[in-house]
C-alpha positions as CSV (number, residue, x, y, z in Angstrom):
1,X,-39.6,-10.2,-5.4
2,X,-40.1,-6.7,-5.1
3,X,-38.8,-3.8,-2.7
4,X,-41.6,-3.0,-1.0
5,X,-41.7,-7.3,-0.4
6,X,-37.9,-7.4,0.3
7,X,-38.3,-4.6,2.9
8,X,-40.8,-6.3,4.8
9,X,-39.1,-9.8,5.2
10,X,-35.6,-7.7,6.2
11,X,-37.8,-6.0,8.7
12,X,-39.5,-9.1,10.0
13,X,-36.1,-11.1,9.6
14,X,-34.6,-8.7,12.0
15,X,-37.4,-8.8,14.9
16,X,-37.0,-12.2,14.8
17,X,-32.8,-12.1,15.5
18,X,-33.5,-9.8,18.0
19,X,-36.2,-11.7,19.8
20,X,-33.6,-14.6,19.9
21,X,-31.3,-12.5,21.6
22,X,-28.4,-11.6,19.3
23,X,-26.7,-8.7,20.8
24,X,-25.1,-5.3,19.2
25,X,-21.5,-7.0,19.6
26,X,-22.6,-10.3,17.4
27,X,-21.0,-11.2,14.3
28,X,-23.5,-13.8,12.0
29,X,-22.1,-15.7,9.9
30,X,-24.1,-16.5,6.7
31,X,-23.1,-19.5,4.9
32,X,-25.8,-20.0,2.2
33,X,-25.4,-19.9,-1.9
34,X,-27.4,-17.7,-4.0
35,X,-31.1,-17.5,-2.8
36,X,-33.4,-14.8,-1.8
37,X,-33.1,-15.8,2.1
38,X,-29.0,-14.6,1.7
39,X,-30.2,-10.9,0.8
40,X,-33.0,-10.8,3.5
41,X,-30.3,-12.1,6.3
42,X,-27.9,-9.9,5.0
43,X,-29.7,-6.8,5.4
44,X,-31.3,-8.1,8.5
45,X,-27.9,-8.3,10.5
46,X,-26.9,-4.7,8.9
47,X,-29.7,-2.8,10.2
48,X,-29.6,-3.5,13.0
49,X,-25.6,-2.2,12.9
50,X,-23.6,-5.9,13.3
51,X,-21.3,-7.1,11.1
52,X,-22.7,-9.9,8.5
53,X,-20.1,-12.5,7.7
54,X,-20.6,-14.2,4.3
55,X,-19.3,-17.5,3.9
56,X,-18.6,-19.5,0.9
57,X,-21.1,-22.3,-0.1
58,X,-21.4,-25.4,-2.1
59,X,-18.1,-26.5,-0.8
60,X,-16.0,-28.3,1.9
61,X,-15.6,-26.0,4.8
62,X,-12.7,-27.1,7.0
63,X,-11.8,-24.7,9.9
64,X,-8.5,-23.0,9.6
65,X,-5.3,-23.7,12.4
66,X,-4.5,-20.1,12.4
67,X,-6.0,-17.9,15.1
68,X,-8.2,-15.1,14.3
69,X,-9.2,-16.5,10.7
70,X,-12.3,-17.4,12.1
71,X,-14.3,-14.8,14.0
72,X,-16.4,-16.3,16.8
73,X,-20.1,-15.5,15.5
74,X,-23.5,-16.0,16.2
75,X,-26.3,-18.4,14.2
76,X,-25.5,-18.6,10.7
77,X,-28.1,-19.4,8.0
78,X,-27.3,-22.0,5.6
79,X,-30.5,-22.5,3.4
80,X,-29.9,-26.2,1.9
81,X,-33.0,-25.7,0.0
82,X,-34.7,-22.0,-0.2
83,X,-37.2,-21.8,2.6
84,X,-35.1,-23.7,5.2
85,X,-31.9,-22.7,7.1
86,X,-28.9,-24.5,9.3
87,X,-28.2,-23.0,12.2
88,X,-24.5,-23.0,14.0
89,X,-22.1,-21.3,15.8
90,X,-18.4,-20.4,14.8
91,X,-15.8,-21.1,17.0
92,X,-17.0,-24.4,19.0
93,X,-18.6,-25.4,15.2
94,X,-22.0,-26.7,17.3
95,X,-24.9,-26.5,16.1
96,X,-27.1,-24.0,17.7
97,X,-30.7,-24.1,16.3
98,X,-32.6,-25.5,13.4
99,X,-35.3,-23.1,12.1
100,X,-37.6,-22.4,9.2
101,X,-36.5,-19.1,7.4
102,X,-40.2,-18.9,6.2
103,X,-41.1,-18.4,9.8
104,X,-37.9,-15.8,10.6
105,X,-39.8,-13.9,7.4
106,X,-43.5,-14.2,8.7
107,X,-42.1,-13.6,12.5
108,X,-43.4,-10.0,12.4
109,X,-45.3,-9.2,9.4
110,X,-45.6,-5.8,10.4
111,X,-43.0,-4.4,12.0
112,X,-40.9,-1.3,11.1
113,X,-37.0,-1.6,10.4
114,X,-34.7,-1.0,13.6
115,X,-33.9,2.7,14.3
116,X,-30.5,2.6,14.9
117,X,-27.7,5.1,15.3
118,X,-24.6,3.8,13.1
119,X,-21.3,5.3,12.9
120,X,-20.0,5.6,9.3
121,X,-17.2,4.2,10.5
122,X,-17.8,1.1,12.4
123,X,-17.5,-2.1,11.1
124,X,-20.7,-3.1,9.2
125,X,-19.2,-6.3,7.0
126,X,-16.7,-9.5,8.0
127,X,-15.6,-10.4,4.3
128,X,-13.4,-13.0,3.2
129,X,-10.5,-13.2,0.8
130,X,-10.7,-15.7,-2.2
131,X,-7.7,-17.3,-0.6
132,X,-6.5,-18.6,-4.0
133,X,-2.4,-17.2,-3.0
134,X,-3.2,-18.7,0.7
135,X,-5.5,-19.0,3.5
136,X,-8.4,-16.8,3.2
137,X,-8.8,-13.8,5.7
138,X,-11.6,-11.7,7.2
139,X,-11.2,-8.4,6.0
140,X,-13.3,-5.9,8.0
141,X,-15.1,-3.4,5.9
142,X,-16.7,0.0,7.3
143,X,-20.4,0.9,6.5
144,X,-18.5,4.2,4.6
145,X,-16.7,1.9,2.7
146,X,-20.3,0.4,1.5
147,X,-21.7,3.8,0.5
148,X,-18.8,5.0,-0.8
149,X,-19.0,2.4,-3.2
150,X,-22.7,2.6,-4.4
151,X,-21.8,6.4,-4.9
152,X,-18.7,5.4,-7.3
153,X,-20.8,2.8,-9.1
154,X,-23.5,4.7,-9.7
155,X,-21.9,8.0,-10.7
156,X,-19.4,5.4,-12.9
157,X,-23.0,4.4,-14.9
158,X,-24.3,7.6,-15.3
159,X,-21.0,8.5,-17.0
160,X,-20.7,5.4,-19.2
161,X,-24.8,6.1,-20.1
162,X,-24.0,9.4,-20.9
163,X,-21.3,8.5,-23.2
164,X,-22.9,6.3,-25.4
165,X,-26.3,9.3,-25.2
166,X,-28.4,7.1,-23.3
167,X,-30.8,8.3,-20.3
168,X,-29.0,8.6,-16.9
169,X,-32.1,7.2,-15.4
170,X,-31.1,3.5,-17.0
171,X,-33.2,1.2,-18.2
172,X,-36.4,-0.9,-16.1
173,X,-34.5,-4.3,-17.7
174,X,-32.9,-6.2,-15.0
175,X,-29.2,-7.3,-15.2
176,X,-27.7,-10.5,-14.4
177,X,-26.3,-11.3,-11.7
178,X,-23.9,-14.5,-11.0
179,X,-21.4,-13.1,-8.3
180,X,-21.9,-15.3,-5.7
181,X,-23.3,-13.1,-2.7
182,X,-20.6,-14.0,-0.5
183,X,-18.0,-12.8,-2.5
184,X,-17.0,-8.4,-2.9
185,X,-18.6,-8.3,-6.3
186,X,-21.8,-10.2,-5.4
187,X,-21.8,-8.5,-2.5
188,X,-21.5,-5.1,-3.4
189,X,-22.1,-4.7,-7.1
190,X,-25.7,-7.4,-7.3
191,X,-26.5,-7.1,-3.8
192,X,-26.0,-3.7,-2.2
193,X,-26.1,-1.0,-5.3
194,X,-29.2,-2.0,-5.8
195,X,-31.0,-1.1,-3.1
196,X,-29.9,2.5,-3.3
197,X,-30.4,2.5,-7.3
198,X,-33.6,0.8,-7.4
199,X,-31.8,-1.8,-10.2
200,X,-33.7,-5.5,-11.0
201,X,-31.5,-8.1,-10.6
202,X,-31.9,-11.3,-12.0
203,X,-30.1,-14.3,-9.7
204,X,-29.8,-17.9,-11.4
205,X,-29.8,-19.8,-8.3
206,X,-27.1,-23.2,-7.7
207,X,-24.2,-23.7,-9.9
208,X,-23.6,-21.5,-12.9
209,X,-25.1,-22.8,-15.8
210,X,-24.5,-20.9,-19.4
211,X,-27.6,-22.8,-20.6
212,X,-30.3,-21.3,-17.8
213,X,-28.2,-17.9,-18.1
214,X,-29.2,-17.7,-21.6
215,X,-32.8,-19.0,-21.2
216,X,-33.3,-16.5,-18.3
217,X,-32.2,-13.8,-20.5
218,X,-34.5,-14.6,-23.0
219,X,-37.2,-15.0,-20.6
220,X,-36.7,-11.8,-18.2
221,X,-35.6,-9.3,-21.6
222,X,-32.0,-9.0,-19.4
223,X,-29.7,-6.3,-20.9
224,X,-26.6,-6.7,-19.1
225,X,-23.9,-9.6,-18.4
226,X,-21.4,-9.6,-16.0
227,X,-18.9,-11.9,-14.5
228,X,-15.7,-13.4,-15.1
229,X,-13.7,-13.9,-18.4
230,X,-14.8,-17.9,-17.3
231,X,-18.2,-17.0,-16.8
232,X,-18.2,-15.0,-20.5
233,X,-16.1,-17.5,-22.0
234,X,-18.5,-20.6,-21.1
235,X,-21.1,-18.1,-22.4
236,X,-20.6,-17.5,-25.5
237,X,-19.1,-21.0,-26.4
238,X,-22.2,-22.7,-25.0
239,X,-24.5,-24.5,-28.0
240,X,-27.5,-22.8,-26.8
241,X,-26.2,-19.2,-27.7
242,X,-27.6,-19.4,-30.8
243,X,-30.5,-19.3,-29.6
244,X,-29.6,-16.0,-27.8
245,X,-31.2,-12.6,-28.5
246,X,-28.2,-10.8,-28.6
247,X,-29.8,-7.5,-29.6
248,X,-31.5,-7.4,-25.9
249,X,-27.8,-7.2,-24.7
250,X,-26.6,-3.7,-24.2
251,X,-23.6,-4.5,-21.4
252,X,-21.3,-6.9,-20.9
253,X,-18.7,-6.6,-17.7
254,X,-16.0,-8.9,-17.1
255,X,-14.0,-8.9,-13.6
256,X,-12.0,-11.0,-11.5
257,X,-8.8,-10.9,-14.2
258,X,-7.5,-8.6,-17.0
259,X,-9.6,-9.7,-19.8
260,X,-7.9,-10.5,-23.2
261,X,-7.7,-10.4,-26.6
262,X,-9.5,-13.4,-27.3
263,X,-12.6,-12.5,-25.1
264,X,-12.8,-8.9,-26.6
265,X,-13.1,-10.5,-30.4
266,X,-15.5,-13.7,-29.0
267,X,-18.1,-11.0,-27.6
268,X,-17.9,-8.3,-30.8
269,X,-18.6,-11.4,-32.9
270,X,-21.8,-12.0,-31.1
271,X,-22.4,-8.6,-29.9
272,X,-21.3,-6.5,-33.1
273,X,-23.8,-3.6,-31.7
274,X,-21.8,-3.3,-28.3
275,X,-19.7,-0.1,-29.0
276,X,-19.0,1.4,-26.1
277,X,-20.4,-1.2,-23.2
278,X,-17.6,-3.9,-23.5
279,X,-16.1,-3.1,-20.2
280,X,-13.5,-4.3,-17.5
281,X,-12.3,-3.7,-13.9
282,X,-10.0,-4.4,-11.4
283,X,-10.4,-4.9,-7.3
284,X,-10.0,-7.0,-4.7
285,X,-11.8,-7.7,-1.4
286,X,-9.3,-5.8,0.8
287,X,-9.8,-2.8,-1.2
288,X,-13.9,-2.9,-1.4
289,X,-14.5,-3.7,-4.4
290,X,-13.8,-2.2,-7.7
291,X,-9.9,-0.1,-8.0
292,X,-10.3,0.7,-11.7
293,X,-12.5,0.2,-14.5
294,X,-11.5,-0.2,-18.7
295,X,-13.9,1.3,-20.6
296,X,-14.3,-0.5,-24.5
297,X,-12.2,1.7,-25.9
298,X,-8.9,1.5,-23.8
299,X,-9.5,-1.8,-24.2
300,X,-9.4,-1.9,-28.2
301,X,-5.9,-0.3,-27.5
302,X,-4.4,-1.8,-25.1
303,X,-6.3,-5.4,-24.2
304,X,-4.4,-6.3,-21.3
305,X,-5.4,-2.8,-19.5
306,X,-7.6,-3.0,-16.7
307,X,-8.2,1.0,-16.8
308,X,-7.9,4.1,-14.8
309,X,-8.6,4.8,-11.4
310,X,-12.3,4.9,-10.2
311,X,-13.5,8.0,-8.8
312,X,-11.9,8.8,-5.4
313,X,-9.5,5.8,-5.9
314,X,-5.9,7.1,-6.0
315,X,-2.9,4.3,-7.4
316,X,0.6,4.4,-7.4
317,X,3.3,1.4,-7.7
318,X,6.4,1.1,-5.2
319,X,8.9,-1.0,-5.0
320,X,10.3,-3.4,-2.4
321,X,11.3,0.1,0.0
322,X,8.2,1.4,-0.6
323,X,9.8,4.2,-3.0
324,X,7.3,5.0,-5.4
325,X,8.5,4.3,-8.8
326,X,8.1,6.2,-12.8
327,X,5.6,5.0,-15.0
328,X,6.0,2.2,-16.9
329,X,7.8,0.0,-14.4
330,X,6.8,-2.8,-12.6
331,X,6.0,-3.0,-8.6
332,X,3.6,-3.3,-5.8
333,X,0.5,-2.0,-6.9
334,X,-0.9,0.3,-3.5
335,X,-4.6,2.2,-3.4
336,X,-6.0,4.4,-1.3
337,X,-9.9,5.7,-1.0
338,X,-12.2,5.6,1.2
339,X,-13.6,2.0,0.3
340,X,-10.3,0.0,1.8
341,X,-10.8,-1.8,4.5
342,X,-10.1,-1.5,7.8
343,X,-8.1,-4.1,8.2
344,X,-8.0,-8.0,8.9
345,X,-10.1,-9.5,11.7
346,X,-8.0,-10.0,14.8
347,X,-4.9,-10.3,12.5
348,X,-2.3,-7.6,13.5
349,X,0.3,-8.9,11.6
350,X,-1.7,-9.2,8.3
351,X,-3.1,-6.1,8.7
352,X,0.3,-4.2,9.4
353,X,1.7,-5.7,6.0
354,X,-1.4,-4.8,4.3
355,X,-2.1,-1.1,5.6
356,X,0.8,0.8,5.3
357,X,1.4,4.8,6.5
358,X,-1.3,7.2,5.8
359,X,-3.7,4.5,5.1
360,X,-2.1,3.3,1.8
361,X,-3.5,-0.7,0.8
362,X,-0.6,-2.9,0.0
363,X,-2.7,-5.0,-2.7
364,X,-0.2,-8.3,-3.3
365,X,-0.4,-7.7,-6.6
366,X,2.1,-6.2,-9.1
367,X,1.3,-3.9,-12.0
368,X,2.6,-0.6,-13.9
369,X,1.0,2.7,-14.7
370,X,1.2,3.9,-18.6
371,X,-0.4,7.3,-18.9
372,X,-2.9,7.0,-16.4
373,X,-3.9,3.4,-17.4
374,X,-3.1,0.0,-14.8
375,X,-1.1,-2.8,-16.2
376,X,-1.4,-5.8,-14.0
377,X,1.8,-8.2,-13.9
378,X,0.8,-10.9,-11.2
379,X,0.6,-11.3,-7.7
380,X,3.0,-11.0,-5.8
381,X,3.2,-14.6,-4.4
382,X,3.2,-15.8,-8.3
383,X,6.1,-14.3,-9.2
384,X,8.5,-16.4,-10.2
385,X,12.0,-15.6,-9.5
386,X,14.5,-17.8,-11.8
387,X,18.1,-17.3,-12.1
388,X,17.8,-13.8,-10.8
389,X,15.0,-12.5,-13.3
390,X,11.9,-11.6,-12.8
391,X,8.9,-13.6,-14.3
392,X,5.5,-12.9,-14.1
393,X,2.8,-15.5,-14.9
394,X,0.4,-13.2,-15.7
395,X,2.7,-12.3,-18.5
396,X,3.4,-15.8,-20.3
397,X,-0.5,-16.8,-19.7
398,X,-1.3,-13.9,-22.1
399,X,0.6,-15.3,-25.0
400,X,-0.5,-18.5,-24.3
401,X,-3.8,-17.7,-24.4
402,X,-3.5,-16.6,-28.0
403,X,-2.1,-20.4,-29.2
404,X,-5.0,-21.7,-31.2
405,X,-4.5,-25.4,-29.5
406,X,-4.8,-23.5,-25.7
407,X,-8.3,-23.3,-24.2
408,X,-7.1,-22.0,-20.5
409,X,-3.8,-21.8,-19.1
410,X,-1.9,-20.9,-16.0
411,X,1.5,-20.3,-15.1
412,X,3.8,-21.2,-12.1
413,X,7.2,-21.2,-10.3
414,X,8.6,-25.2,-9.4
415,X,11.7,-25.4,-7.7
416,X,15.0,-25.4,-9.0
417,X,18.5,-26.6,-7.7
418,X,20.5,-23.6,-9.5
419,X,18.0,-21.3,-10.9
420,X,16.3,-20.8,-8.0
421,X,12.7,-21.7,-9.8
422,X,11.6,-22.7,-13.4
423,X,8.6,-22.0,-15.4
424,X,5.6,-24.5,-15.8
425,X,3.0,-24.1,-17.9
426,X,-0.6,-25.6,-17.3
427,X,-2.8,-26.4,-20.2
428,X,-6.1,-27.5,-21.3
429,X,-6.4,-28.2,-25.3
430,X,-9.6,-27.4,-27.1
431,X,-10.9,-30.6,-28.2
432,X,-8.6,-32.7,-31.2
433,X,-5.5,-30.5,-30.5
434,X,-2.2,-31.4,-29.5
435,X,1.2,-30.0,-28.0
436,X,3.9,-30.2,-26.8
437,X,7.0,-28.6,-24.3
438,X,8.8,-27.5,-27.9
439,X,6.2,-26.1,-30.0
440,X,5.2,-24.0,-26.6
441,X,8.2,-22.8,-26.4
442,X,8.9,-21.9,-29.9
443,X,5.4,-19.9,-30.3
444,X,5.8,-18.1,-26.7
445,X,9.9,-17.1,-27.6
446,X,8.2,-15.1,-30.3
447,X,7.3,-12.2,-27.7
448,X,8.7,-13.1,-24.8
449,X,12.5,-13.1,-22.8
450,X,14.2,-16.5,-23.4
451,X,14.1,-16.3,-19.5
452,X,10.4,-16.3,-19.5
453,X,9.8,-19.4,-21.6
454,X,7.7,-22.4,-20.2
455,X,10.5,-25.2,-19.1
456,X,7.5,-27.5,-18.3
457,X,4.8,-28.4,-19.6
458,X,1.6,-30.4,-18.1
459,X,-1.4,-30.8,-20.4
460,X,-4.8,-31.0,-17.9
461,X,-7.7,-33.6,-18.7
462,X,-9.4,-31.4,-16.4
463,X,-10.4,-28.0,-16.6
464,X,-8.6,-25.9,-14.5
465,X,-9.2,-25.8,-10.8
466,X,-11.0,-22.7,-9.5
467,X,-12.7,-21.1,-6.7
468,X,-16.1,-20.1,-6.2
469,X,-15.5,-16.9,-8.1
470,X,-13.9,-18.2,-11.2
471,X,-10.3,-17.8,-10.0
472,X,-7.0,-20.4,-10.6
473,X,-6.4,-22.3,-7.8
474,X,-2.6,-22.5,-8.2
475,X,-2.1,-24.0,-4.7
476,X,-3.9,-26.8,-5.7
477,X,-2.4,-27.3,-9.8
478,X,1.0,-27.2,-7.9
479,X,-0.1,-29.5,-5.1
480,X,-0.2,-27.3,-2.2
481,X,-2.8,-27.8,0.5
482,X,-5.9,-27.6,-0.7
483,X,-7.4,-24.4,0.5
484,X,-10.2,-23.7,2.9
485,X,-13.1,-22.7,0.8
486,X,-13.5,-24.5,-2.9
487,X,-16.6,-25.0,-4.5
488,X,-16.2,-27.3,-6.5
């Protein structure tokens, strides 16, 4: 699909919303998974100044007992099958209408985008949290915080071009793209950026699947991957790799989690002409999308970095007072710029916890800063407080990860009479291993506090339970409630 083809269904797309009477103050959800109809509804609902509100897909959706986590919306689109869409309504959960998105496209063949006024600073998207620590929330996100975003992006890959002596003007080689579009990084990174960039995209539609990925980059000459260290992983440990042109490669992104050690040597194995293009970020939903970004060579140095401050992004840790604290010790990671959001829909108290004075973002996560650099430590419901000392998951994963037996990990608090809390230790084995709670503990007390080492130990049959976007569900390994949105 083209631009000059995407314009025209957005345009005809948006007569047709109009025409069935959705007004200026109308929030529509979308709850549809990676097809061409999700774009076109998307920027259907933004041009004419409403608020989009994307919705996980593929999953269970079970409406939430907590006020306010649901905004009351208009039709939302859920295309079971591209060409076709679901309509309902939040809040009363009824179906509204049942149309054809092949006629919303071909409502108005010809007619012009809407010429609105809209504010910078009004509301433009509803997005939801991953809701892997909790319930998911609606966090509001301004129409500045959208362009402020493409500019950062887009000035970031002109740099990052420039650095390695490429043109500034890219390549005409489309990336991948397997963010789903409800979530930030789909959102913002495959779905918006383009459109001011004029970047191809190339979207494997359902469920990820390494072996179309690979095929499709074959097939469409893509030159850059990006997703998760789960998406890379299952990548380059799929059989089909080998049949892989890895010299059309010229980019590989990994977000969502620190990347590691592991992941940096698997991709320079089968992408030894990647010298400067192994990159790796940080952000969250609240905060609009990307906070910092690792370039290949911090990195090399320090693996468990996820990099500097983006352009216009300012960090600084603080502790539990909101004192801001010296570099290299660990706190509540806060960001301020002018992508954060607003704050959570019809949430007052979330929002007051999250925004604090002079607009600062209260992420939920905890880190350090180490000459200029952010070191993530976990979030802040993770941490595990035993006996009085600090432990943070994110910290005892890492070594974990580097046990030859260990193909994924996680790390969590269980309750303790004395101590207050214990550590348990989550594992999948790569195929023939074995282990056990004493060799664990015997590799991990190699590197880490005595206080720090795994007491328990559960070995999975299962791979580790995870969100649409790649993330742990720890709620569920610990046997929490299951949260709202899974894909599963």
């Amino acid at each position: 699909m083209t631009f000059t083809e995407h314009e025209r269904r957005v345009a005809s797309v948006a007569a047709a919303l109009a025409d069935r009477g959705i007004g200026p103050t109308d929030r529509v959800a979308i709850l549809a998974a990676n097809f061409p109809e999700w774009l076109g509804t998307f920027w259907a609902v933004v041009s004419w100044g409403r608020s989009p509100w994307p919705v996980t897909a593929g999953g269970p959706v079970t409406r939430s007992t907590r006020p306010g986590s649901y905004p009351p919306g208009a039709p939302c689109g859920r295309p079971e099958t591209p060409g076709s869409t679901r309509g309902c309504r939040s809040g009363d959960a009824s179906r509204r209408d049942e149309d054809d998105f092949v006629a919303l496209q071909e409502f108005s063949p010809d007619a012009a985008l809407p010429n609105v006024a809209i504010d910078e600073g009004q509301p433009a998207l509803l997005q939801f949290t991953s809701g892997t620590t909790g319930q998911p929330k609606a966090a509001i996100l301004s129409h500045r915080s959208i362009v402020a975003f493409v500019q950062v992006v887009t000035f970031l890959g002109a740099a990052q071009a420039a650095s390695v002596g490429a043109s500034t003007s890219g390549t005409t080689r489309p990336r991948l793209a397997v963010f789903p579009m409800f979530h930030i990084s789909g959102l913002q990174s495959s779905s918006v950026t383009p459109m001011a960039t004029g970047a191809g995209n190339v979207w494997p539609m359902g469920k990820f699947d390494p072996a179309t990925v690979i095929r499709l980059t074959n097939e469409e000459r893509i030159y850059a991957w990006n997703g998760t260290a789960t998406h890379m992983f299952r990548l380059l440990e799929d059989p089909t790799i080998k049949d892989l042109d890895a010299t059309l490669i010229e980019t590989v992104a990994i977000g969502g989690s620190a990347s590691t050690p592991e992941l940096i040597r698997a991709t320079e194995e089968r992408f030894p002409h990647l010298v400067d293009t192994f990159t790796s970020g940080y952000g969250l939903t609240e905060s609009g999308g990307m906070v910092s970004h690792a370039s290949n060579e911090m990195l090399k140095a320090n693996p468990d970095s996820v990099g500097i401050a983006m352009p216009t992004v300012e960090l600084k840790i603080v502790n539990d007072d909101g004192v801001e604290l010296p570099e290299g010790e660990n706190g509540s990671i806060c960001v301020r710029s002018p992508l954060t959001m607003i704050g959570y829909w019809e949430d007052e108290d979330a929002t007051a916890a999250a925004i604090l004075s002079d607009r600062w973002l209260q992420t939920g996560d905890f880190g350090r800063l180490e000459g200029g650099q952010l070191f993530l430590a976990s979030r802040l419901r993770d941490l595990i407080l035993r006996g009085g000392e600090n432990v943070y998951p994110a910290e005892v994963e890492a070594r974990l990860e580097q046990h030859p037996a260990v193909a994924e990990c996680a790390v969590g608090g269980v309750d303790h009479r004395t101590l207050g809390q214990e550590v348990k230790a989550y594992v999948v084995l790569r195929p023939g291993k074995t282990l056990d709670l004493e060799e664990v503990r015997a590799f991990c007390a190699k590197v880490l506090a005595s206080y720090k080492l795994p007491d328990h130990l559960e070995v999975l049959e299962e791979p580790l339970p995870r969100n649409a976007t790649g993330k742990v569900l720890k709620t569920v390994l610990q046997g929490e409630a299951v949260q709202t949105f899974i894909e599963e």
